[in-house]
C-alpha positions, 0 to 999 in steps of 0.5 A, a space after each residue: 662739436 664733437 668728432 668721430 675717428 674711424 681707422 682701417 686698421 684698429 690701435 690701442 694707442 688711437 683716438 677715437 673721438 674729440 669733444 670739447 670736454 672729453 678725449 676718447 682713446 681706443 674707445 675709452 673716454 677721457 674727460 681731462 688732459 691727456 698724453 698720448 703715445 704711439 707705444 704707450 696707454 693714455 695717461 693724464 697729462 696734469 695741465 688744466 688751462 693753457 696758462 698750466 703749459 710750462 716747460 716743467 709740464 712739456 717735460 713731466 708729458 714726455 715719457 716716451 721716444 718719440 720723433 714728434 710731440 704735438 701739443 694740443 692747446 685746447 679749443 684754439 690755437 695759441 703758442 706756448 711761451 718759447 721757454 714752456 718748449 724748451 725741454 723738447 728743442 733740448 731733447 732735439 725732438 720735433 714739435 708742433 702746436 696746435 689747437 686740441 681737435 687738430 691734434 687728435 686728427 694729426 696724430 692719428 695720421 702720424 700714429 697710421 703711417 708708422 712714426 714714432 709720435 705723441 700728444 699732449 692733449 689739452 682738454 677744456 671744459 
């Protein structure tokens, strides 16, 4: 299923189309995990499988001040172990989990009220 994002107002650091196999941002499609930022350029995120989502990639993701992570987990909703979480509680930034396409459509929501957030975008073939 693929979806297209229409913004008011255009950003560089917003995504604008969700398949399956790719993510596209600012217009430029991306066929791999990504991270995504509301003050940075979309960057390969180097996790490809659920299995991959540790804490030493949820730290490697995060590379930018953010109040909000989410974490896109591919193409359903599953929860990370505790532990593949913990450099964010320990970093006291918010997070929430879940499936890839709700992300995207959750972090355009948050990237066009103003905050300070970023994803880590499981992309699945």
């Amino acid at each position: 299923m693929a979806m297209k994002f229409q913004r008011e107002a255009a950003s560089e650091f917003a995504i604008t189309g969700y398949t399956a196999g790719a993510i596209s941002v600012a217009g430029v499609e991306y066929g791999h995990s990504l991270r995504v930022a509301h003050s940075s350029v979309a960057a390969p995120w180097a996790v490809t499988s659920f299995a991959e989502i540790t804490a030493a990639t949820v730290a490697d993701g995060v590379t930018v001040a953010a109040d909000i992570v989410l974490i896109g987990t591919g193409k359903k909703l599953r929860f990370p172990p505790p532990d593949a979480l913990s450099p964010l509680r320990v970093a006291r930034i918010g997070f929430e989990v879940m499936d890839t396409a709700a992300a995207c459509r959750t972090y355009n929501v948050l990237l066009g009220e103003g905050r300070q957030v970023a994803a880590l975008l499981l992309v699945e073939p």
